[in-house]
Biopython code that builds the backbone (N, CA, C, O; Angstrom):
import numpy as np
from Bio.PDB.StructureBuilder import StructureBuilder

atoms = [
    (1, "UNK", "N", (0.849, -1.185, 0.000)),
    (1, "UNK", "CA", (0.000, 0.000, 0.000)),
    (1, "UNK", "C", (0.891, 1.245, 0.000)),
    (1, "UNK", "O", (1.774, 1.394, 0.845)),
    (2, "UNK", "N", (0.624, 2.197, -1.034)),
    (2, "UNK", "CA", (1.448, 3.160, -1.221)),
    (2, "UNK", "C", (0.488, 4.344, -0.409)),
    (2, "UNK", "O", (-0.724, 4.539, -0.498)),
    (3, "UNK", "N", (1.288, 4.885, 0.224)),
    (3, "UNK", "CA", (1.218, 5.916, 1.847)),
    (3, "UNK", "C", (1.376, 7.318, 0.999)),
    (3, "UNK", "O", (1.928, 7.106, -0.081)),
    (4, "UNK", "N", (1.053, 8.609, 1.206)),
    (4, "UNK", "CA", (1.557, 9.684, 0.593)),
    (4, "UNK", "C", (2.435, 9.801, 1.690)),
    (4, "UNK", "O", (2.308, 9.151, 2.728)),
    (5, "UNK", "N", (3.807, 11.068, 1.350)),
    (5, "UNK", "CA", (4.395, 11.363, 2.132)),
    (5, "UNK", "C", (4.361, 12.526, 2.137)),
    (5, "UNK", "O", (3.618, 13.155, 1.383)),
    (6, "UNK", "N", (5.482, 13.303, 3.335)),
    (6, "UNK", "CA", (5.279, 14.707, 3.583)),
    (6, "UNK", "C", (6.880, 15.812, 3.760)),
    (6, "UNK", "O", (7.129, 16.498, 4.752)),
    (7, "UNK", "N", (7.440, 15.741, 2.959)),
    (7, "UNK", "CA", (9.082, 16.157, 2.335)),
    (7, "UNK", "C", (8.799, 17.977, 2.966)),
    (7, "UNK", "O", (7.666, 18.427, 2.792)),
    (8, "UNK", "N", (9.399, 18.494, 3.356)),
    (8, "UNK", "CA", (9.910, 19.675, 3.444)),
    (8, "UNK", "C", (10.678, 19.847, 2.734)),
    (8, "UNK", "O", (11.679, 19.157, 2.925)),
    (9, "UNK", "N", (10.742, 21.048, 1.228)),
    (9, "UNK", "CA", (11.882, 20.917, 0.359)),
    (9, "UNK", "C", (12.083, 22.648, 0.376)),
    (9, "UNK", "O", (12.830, 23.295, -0.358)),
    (10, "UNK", "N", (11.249, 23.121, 1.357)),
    (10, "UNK", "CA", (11.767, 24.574, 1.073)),
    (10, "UNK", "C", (11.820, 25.119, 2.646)),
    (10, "UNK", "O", (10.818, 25.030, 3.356)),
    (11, "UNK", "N", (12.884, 25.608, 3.063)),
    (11, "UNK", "CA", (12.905, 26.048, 4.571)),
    (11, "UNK", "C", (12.013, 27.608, 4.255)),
    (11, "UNK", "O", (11.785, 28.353, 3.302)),
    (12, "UNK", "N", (11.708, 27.516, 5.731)),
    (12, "UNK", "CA", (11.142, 28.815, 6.141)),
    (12, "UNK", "C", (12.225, 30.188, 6.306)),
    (12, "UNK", "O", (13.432, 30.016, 6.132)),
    (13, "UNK", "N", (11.679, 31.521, 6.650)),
    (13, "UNK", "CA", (12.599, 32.445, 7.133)),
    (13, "UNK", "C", (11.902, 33.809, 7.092)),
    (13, "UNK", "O", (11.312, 34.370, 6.168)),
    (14, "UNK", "N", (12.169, 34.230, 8.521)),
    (14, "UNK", "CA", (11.528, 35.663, 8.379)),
    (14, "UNK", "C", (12.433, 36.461, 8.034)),
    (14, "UNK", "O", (13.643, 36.277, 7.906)),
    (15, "UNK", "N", (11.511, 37.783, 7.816)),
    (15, "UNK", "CA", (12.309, 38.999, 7.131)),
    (15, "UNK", "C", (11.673, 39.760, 7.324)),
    (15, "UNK", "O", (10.485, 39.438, 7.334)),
    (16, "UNK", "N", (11.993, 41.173, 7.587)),
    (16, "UNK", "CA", (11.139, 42.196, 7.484)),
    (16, "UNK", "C", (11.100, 43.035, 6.575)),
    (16, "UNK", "O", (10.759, 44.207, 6.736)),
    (17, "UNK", "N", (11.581, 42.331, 5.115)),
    (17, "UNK", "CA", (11.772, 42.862, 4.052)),
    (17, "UNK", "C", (10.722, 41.836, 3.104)),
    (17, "UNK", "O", (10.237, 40.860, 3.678)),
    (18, "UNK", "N", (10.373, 42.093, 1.584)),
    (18, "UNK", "CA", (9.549, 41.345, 0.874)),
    (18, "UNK", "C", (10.537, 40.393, 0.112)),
    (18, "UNK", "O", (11.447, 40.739, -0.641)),
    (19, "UNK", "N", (10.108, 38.917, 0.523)),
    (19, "UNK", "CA", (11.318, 37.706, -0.180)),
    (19, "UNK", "C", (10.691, 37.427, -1.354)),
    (19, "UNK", "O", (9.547, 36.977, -1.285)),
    (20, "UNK", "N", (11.376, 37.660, -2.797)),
    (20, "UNK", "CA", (10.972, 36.818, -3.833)),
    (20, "UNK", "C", (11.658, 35.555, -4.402)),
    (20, "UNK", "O", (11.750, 35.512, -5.629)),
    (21, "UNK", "N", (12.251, 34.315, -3.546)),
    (21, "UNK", "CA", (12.712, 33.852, -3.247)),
    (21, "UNK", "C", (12.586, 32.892, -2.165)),
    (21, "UNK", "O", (12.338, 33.200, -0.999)),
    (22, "UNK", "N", (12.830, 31.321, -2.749)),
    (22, "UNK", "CA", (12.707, 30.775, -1.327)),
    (22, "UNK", "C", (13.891, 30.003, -0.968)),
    (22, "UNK", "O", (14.697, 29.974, -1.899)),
    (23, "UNK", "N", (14.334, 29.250, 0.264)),
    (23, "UNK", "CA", (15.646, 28.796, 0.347)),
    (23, "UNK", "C", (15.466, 27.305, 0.892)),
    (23, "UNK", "O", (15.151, 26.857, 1.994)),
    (24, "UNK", "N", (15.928, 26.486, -0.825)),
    (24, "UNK", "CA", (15.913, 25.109, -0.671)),
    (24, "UNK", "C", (16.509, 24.606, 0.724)),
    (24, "UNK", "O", (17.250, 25.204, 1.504)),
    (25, "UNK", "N", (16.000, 23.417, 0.795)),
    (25, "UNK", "CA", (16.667, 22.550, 2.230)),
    (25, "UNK", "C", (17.246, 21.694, 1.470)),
    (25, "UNK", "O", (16.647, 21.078, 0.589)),
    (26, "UNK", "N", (18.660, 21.545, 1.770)),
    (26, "UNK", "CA", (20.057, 21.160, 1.367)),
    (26, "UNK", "C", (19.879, 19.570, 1.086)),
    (26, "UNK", "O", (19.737, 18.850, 2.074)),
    (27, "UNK", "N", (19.879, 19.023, -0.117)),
    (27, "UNK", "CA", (19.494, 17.950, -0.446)),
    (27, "UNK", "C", (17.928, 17.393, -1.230)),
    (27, "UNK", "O", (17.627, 16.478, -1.996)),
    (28, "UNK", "N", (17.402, 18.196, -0.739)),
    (28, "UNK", "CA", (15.804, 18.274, -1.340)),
    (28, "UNK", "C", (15.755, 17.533, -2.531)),
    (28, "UNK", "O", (15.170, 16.459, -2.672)),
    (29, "UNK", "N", (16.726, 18.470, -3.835)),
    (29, "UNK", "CA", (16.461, 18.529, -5.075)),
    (29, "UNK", "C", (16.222, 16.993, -5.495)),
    (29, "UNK", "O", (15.400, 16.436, -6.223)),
    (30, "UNK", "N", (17.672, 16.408, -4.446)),
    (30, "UNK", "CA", (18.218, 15.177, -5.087)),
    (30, "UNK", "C", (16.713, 13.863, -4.288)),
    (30, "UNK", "O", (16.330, 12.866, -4.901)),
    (31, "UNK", "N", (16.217, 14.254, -3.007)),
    (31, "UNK", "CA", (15.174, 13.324, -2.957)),
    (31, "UNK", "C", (13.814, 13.517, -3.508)),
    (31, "UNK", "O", (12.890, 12.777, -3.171)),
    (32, "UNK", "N", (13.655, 14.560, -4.405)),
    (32, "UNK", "CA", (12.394, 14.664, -4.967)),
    (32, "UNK", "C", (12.827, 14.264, -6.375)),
    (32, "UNK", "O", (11.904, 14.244, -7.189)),
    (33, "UNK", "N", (13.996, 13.954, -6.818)),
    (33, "UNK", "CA", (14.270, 13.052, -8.352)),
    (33, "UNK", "C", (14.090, 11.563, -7.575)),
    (33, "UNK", "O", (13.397, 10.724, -8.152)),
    (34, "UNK", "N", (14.540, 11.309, -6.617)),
    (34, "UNK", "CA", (14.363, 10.257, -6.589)),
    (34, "UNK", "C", (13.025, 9.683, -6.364)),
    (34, "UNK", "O", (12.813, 8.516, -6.691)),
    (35, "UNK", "N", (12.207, 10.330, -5.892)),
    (35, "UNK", "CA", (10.677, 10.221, -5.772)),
    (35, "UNK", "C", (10.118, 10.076, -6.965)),
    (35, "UNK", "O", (9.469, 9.113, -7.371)),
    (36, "UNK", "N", (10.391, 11.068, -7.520)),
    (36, "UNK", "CA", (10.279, 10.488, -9.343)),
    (36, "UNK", "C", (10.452, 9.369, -10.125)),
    (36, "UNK", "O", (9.626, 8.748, -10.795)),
    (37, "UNK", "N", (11.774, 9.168, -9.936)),
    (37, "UNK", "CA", (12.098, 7.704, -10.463)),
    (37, "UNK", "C", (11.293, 6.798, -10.023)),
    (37, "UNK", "O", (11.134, 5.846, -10.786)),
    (38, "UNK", "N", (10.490, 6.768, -8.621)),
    (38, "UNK", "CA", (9.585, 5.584, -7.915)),
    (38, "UNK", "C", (8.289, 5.875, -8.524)),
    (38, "UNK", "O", (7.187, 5.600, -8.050)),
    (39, "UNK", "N", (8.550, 6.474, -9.646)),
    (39, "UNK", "CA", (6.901, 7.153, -10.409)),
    (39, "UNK", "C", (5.749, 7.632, -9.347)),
    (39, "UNK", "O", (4.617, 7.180, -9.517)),
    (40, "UNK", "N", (5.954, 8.391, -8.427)),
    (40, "UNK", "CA", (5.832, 9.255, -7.736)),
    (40, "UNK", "C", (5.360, 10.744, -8.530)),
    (40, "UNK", "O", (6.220, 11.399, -9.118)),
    (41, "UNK", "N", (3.791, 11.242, -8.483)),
    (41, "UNK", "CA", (3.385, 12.414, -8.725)),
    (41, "UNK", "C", (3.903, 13.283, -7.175)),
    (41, "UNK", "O", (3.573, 13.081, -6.006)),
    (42, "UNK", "N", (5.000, 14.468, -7.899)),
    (42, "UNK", "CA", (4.927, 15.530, -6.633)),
    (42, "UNK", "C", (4.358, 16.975, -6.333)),
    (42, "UNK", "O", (5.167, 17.892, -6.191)),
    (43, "UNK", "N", (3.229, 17.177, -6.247)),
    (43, "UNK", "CA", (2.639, 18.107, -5.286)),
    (43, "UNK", "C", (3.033, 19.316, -4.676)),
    (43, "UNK", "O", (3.918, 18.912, -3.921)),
    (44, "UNK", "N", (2.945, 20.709, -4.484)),
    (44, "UNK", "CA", (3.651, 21.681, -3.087)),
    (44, "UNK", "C", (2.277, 21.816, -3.318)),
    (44, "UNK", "O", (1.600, 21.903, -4.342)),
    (45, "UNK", "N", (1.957, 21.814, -1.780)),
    (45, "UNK", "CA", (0.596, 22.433, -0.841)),
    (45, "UNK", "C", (1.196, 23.969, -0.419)),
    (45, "UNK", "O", (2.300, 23.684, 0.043)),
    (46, "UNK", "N", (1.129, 24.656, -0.379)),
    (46, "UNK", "CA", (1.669, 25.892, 0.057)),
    (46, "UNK", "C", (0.317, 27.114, 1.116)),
    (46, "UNK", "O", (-0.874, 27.193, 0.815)),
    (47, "UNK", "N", (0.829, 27.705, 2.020)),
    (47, "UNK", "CA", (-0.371, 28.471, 2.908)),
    (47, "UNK", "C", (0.011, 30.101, 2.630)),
    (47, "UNK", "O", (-0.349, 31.116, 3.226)),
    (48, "UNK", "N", (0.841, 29.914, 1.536)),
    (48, "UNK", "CA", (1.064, 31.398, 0.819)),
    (48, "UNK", "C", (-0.554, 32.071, 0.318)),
    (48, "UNK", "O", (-1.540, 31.418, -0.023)),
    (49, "UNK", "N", (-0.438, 33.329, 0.399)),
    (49, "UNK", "CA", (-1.164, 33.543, 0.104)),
    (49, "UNK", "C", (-1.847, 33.954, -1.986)),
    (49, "UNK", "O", (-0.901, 34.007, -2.772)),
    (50, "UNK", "N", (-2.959, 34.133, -2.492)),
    (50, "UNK", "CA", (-2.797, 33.849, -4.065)),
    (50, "UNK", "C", (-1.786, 35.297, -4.510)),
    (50, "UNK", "O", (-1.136, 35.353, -5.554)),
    (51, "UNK", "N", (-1.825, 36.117, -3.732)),
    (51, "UNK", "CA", (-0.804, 37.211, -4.323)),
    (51, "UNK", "C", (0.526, 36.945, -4.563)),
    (51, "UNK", "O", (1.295, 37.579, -5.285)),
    (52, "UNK", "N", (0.811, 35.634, -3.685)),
    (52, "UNK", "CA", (2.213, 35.607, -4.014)),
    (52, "UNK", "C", (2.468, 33.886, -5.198)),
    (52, "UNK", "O", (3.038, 32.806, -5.351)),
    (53, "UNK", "N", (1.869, 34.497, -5.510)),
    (53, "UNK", "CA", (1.606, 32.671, -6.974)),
    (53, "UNK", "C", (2.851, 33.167, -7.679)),
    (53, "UNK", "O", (3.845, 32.442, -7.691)),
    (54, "UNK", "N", (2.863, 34.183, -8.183)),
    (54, "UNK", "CA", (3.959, 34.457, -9.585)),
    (54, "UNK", "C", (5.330, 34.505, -9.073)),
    (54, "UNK", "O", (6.242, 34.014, -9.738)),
    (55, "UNK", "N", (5.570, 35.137, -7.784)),
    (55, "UNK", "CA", (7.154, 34.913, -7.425)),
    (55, "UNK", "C", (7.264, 33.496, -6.932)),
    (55, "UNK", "O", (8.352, 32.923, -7.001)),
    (56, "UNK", "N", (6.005, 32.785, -6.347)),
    (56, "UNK", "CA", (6.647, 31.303, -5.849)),
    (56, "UNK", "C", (6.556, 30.404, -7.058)),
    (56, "UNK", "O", (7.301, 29.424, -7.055)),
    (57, "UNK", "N", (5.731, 30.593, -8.123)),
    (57, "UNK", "CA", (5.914, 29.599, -9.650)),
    (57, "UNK", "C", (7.519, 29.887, -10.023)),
    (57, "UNK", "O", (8.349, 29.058, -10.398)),
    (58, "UNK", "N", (7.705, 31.389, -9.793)),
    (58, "UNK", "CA", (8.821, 31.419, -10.518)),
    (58, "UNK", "C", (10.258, 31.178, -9.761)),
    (58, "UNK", "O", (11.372, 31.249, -10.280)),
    (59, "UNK", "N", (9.873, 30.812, -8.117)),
    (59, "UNK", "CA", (10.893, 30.118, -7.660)),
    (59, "UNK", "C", (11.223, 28.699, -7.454)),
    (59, "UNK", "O", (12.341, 28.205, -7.307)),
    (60, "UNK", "N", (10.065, 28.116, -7.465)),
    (60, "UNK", "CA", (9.515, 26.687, -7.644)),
    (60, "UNK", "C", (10.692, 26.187, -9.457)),
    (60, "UNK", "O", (11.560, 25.379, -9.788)),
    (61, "UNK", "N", (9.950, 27.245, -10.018)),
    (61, "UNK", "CA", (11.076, 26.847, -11.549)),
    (61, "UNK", "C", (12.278, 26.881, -10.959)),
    (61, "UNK", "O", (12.699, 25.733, -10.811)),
    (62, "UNK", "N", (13.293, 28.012, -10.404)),
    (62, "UNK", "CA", (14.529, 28.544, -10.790)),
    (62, "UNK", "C", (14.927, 26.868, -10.129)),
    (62, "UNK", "O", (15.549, 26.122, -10.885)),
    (63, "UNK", "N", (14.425, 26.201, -8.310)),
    (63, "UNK", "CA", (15.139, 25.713, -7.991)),
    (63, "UNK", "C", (14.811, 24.162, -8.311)),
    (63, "UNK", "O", (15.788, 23.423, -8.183)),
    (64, "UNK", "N", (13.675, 23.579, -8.682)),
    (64, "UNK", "CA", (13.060, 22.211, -8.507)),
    (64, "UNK", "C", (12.109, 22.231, -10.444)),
    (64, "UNK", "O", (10.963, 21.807, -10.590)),
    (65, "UNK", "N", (12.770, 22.678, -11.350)),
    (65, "UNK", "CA", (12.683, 22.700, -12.434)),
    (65, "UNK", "C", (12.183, 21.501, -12.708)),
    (65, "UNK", "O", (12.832, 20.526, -12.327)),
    (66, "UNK", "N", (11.104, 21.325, -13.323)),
    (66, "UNK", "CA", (10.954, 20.321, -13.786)),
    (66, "UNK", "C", (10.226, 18.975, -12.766)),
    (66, "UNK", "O", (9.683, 17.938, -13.144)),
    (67, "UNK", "N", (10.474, 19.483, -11.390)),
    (67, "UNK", "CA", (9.797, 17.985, -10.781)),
    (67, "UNK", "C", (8.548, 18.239, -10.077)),
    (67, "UNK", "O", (7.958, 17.233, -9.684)),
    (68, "UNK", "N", (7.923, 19.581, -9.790)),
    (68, "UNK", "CA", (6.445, 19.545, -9.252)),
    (68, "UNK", "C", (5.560, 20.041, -10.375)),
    (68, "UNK", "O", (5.603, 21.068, -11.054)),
    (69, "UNK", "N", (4.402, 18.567, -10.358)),
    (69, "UNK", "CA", (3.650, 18.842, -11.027)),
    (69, "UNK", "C", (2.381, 19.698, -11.063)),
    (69, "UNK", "O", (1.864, 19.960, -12.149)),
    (70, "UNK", "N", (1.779, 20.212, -9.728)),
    (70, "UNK", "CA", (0.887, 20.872, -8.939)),
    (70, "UNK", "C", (1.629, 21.519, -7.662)),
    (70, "UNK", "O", (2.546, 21.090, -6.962)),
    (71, "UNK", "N", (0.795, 22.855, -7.620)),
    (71, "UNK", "CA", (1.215, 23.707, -6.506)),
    (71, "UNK", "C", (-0.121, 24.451, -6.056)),
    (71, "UNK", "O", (-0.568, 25.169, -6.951)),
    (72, "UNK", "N", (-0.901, 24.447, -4.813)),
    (72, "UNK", "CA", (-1.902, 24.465, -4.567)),
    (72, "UNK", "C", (-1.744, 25.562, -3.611)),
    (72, "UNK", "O", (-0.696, 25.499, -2.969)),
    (73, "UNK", "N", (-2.411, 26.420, -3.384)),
    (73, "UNK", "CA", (-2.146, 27.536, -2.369)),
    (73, "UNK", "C", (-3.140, 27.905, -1.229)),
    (73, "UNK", "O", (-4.115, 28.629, -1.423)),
    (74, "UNK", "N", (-2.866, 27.430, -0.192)),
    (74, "UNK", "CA", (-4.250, 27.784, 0.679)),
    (74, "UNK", "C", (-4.837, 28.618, 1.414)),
    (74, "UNK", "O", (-5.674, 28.466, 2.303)),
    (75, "UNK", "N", (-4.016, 30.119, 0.704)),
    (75, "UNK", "CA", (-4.638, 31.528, 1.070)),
    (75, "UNK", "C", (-4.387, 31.879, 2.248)),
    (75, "UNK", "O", (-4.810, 32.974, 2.618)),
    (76, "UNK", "N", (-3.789, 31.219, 2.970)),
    (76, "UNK", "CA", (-3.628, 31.342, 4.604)),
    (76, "UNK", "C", (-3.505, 32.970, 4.721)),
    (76, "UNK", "O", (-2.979, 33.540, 3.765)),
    (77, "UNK", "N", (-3.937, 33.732, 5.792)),
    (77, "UNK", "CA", (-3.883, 34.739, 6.238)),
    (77, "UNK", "C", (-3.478, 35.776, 5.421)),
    (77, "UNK", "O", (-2.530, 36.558, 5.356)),
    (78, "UNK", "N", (-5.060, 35.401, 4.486)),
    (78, "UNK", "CA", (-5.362, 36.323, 3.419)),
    (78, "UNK", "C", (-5.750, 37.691, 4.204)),
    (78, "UNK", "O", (-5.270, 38.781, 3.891)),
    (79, "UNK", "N", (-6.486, 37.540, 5.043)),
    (79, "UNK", "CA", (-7.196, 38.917, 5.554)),
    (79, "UNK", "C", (-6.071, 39.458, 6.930)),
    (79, "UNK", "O", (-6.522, 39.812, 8.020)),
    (80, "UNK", "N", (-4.562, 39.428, 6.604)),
    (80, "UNK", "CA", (-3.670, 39.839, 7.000)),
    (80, "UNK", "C", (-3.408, 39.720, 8.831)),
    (80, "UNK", "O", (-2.664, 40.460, 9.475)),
    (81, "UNK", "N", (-4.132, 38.741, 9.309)),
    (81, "UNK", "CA", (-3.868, 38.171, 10.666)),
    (81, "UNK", "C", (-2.559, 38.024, 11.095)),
    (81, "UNK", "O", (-2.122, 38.473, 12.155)),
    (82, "UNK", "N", (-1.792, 37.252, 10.082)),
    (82, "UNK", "CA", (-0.430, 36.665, 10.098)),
    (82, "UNK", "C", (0.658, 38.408, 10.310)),
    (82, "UNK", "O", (1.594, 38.314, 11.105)),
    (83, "UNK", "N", (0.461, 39.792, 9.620)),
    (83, "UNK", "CA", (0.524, 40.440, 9.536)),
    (83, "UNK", "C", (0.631, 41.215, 11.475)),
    (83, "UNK", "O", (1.524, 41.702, 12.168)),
    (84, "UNK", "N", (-0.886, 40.910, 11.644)),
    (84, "UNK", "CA", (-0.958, 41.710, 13.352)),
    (84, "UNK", "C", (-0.358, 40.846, 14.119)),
    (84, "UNK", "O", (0.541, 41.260, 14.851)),
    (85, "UNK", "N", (-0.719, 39.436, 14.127)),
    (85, "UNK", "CA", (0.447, 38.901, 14.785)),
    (85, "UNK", "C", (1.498, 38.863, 15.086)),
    (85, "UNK", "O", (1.844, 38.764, 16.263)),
    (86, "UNK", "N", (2.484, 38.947, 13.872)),
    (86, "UNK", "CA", (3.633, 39.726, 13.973)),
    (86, "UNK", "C", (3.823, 40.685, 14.573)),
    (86, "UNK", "O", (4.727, 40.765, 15.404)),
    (87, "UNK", "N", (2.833, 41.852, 14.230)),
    (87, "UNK", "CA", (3.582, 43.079, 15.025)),
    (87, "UNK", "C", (2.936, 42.965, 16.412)),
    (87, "UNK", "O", (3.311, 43.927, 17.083)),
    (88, "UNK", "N", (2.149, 42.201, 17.073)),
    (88, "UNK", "CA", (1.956, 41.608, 18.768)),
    (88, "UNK", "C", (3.035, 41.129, 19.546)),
    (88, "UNK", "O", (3.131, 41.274, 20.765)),
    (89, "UNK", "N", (4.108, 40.366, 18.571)),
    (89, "UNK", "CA", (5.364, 39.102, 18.913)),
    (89, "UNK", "C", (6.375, 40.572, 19.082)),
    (89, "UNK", "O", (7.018, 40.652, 20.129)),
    (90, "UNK", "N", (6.447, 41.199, 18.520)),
    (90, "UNK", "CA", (7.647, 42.361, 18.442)),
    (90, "UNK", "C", (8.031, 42.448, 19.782)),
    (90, "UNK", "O", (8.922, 43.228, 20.120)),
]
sb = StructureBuilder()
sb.init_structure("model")
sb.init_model(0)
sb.init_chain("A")
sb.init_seg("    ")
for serial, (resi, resn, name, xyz) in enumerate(atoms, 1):
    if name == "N":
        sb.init_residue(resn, " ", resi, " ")
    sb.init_atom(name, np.array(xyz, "f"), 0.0, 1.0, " ", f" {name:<3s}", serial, name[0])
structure = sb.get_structure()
């Protein structure tokens, strides 16, 4: 019975600047080819929000070219929560 799994291939990182850019986790590239080879469809679920689709398609290309076939975005803290929170934690 084939299980889905759950790969972290892009680390997190705050900034208090705007990142267009994300920063692979060191090795990633090479276990999501190999997921492939096991004919393995790969997936990013992402809680980005839809404004940021065009810089993460186009970082999704620069670093993992070629191996995700779907990237799904789940709007997370669209109505800028994630935003006041932050400035509460300060």
């Amino acid at each position: 019975m084939d299980l889905p799994c759950n790969i972290q291939f892009w680390d997190t990182f705050q900034t208090s600047e705007k990142v267009h850019d994300i920063k692979p986790v060191a090795g990633a590239r090479e276990g999501l080819i190999k997921l492939l080879s096991q004919e393995k469809s790969l997936i990013s679920i992402t809680g980005r929000c839809d404004v940021h689709k065009p810089w993460t398609y186009k970082a999704l290309e620069k670093h993992y070219s070629g191996l995700i076939s779907e990237v799904f975005f789940l709007n997370a803290y669209a109505d800028l929560s994630s935003h006041k929170i932050t400035q509460t934690t300060k």
